[in-house]
C-alpha positions in Angstrom: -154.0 55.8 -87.8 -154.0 52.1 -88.9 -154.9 49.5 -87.4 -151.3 48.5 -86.6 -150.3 51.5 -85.7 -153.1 51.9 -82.8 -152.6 48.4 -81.5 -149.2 48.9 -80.8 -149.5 52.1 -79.4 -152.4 51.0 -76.9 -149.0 48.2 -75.5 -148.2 51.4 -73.1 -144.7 49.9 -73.5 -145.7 46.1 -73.2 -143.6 44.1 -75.9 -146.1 43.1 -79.0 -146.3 39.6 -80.3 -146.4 39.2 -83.8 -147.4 35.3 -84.9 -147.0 34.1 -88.5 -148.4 31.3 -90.7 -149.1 30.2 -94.2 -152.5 30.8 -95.7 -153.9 27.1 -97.0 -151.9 24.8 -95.0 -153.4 22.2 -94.4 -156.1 24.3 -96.1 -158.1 27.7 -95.7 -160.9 26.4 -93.6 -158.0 25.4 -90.9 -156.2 28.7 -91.4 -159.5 30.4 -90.0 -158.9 28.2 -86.8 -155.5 28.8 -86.9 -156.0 32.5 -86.4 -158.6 32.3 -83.8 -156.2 30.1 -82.0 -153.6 32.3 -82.1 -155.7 35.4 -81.3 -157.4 33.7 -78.6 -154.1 33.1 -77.0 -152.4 36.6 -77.0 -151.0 37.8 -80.4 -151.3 41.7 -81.2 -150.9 41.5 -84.9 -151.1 37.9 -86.9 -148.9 37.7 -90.1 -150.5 35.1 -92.8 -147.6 34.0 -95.4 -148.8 34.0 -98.9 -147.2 30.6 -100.7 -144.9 31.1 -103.6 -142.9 28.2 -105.5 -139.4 30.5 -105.1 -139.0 32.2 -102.1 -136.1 34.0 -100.9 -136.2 34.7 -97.4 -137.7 31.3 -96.4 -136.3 28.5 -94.4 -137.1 24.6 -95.2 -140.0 24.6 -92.8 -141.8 27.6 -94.2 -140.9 26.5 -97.5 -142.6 22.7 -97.1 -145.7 24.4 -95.7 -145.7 26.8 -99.1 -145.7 23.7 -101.1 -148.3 22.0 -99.5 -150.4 25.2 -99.5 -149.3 25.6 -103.1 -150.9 22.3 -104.0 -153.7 22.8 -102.0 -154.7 25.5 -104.7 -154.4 28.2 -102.7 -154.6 31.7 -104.1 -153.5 35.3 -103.9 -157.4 35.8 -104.1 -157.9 33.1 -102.0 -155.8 35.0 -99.0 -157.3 38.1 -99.7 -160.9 36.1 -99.4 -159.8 34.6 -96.3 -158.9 37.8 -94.4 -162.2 39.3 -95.7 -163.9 36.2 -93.8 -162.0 36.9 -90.9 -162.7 40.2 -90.6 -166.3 39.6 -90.1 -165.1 38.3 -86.6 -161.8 40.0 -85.8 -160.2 43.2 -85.7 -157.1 41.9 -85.2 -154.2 43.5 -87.3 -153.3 41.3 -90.9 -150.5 41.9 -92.6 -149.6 39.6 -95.3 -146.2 38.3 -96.3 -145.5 37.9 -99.9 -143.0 37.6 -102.2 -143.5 40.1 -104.9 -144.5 37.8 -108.2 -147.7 36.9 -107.0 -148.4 41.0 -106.4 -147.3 41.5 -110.0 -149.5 38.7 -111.4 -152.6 40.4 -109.4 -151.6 43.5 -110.7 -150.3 46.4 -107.9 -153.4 48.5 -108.2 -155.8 45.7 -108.3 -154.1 44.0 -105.4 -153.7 47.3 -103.0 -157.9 47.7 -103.5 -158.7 44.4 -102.7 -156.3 44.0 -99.9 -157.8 47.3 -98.7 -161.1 46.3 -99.1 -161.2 42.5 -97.1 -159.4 44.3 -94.3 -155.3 44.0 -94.5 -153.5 46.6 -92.5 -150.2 45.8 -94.3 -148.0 44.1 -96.1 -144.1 42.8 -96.6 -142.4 42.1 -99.5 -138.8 41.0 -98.9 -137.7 41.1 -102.6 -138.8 44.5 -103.4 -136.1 46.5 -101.4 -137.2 49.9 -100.6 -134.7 51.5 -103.5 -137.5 49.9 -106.0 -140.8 50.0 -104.3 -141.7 54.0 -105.4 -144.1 53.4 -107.4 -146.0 50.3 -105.4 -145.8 53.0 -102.4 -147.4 55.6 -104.4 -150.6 53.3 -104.8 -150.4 51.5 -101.4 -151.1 54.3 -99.4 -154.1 52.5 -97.4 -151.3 49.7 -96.6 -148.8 49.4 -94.0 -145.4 48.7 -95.9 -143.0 47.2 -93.6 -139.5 46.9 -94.5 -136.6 44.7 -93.2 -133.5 45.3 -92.0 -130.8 43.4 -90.9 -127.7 42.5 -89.3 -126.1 43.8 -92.7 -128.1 46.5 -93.0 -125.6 49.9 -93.4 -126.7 53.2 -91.2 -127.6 55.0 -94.1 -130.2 52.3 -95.1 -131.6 52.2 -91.8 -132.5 56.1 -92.1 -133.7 55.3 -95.6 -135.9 52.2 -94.4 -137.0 54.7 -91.3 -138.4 56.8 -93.9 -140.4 54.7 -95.8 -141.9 52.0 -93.6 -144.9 52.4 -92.2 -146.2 50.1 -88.4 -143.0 48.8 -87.6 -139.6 47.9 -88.1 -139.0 43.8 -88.6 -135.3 43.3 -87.9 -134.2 40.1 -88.8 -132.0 38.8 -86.2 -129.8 36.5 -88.5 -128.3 36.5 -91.3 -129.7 34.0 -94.3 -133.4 32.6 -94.0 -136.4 31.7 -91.7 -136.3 28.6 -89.1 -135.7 28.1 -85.9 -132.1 28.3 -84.5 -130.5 27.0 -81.1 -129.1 30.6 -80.4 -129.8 34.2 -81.4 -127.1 36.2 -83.0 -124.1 38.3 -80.5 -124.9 41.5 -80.6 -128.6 41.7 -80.9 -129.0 44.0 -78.5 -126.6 46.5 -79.5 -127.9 46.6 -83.0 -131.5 47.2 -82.0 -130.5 50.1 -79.9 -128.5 51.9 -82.9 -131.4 51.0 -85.3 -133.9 52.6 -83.0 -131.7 56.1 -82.7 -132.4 56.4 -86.2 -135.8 55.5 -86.7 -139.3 56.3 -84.9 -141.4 52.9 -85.4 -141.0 50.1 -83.1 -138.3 47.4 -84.1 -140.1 43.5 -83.5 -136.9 41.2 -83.8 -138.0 37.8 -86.3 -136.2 34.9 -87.8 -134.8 32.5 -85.7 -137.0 32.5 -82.7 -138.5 29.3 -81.5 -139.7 29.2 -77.9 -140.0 31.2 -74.7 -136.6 31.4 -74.0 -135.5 33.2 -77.2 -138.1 35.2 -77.4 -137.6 36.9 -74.1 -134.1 38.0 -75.2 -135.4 39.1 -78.1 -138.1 40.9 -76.4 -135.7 42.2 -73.8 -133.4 44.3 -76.6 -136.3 45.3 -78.6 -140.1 46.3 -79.1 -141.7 43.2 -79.8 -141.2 39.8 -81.3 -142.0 38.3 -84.6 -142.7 34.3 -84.4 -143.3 32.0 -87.5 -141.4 28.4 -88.2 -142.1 27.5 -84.7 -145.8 27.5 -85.3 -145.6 26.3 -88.7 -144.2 23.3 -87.4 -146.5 23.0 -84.9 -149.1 22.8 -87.6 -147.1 20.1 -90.0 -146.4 17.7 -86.8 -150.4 18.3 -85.7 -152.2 16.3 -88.4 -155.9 16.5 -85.4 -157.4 20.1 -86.1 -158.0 20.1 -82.4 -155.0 19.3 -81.1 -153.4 21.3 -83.7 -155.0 24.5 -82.5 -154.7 23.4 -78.7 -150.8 23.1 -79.2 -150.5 26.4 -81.3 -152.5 28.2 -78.6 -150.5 27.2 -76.0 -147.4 28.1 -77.6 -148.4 31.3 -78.4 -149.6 32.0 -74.9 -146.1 30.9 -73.6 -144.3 33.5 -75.9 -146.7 35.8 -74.4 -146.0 35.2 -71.2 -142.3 35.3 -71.7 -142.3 38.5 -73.5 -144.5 39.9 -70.5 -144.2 38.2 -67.4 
């Protein structure tokens, strides 16, 4: 059982938290702070983005804090350095978020062992649907691959996307990218309930969450709640390390205490 797996089955039904940021911003000494602020402070699994000059899926905050990471030097190697630091202090579930270019510049075999190897439980790769990702399933056995469905998503894909991922389900609750929005989509609930009659994972709800209030709906419809431009911004707006990691434990503590009053 992974590491994933067995933290969200010790919930006993309690809705998991799931809190993500990019690896290097400001730099990789803060993102070890970062994480043990956001631990600290009530997250069950901590997602750490991997920058990348063209990504899809990402909104213009997340996107900023790439670019800043990206001229900070920052590294696939790097990230997978930086978990295996953290893991001499937490056993906290990583999953890292990456588009999949920087994965084929590692190489997939090379990448799945050292991932393995510093401690990451799993891993999501939003442009490598499912219909293509065989062969980098065959050789990530030791990783969590977690797929993403949406709003879009057709009931035959959902069954197909049940099949393959592995920890959970991350529905995105909007169409188009990450960031913050004033309102979470009609209809939410009703499509995290026909989602989860076809698949056995938990469904956590992302994109488009940014404070308490949000999250609790989303919590209320589903099994869990995915959290990132919120606390990216946090970081941008924070330039004072401690301040920083004051404000992003305090927000993460109020998302917990919505999701599980």
């Amino acid at each position: 059982m992974s590491r994933i797996q067995k933290r969200l089955d010790s919930l006993n039904g309690k809705k998991a938290l799931v809190a993500f940021f990019t690896a290097g911003d400001p730099d990789m000494d803060a993102s070890k702070d970062i994480f043990a602020a956001i631990e600290k402070n009530g997250a069950d699994i901590i997602e750490i983005g991997v920058p990348f000059s063209d990504p899809l899926a990402d909104g213009p905050t997340i996107q900023a804090s790439s670019y800043r990471s990206l001229n900070n030097g920052t590294t696939l190697e790097k990230i997978i350095q930086l978990v295996s630091d953290i893991r001499k202090t937490s056993e906290l579930p990583v999953v890292l978020m990456t588009s999949f270019n920087p994965v084929f510049v590692y190489g997939h075999k090379e990448f799945v062992a050292d991932a393995i190897k510093a401690g990451v439980d799993g891993v999501i790769i939003p442009d490598l649907p499912h219909e293509e990702a065989e062969g980098f399933l065959e050789i990530a056995e030791g990783l969590d691959m977690i797929f993403l469905l949406a709003p879009t998503s057709t009931p035959d894909r959902v069954q197909q996307i049940g099949k393959v991922s592995k920890g959970f389900i991350y529905y995105i609750s909007l169409t188009g990218t990450t960031g913050t929005k004033e309102a979470l989509s009609s209809g939410l609930g009703e499509k995290v309930k026909a989602i989860k009659t076809s698949v056995s994972l938990p469904v956590l709800v992302g994109f488009g969450i940014s404070g308490p209030e949000q999250a609790r709906e989303a919590a209320r419809v589903s099994d869990g709640v995915i959290i990132g431009s919120a606390i990216v911004k946090l970081i941008e707006e924070n330039k004072d390390p401690v301040e920083r990691d004051r404000k992003v434990g305090e927000f993460i503590a109020s998302i917990q205490q919505a999701i599980n009053p």
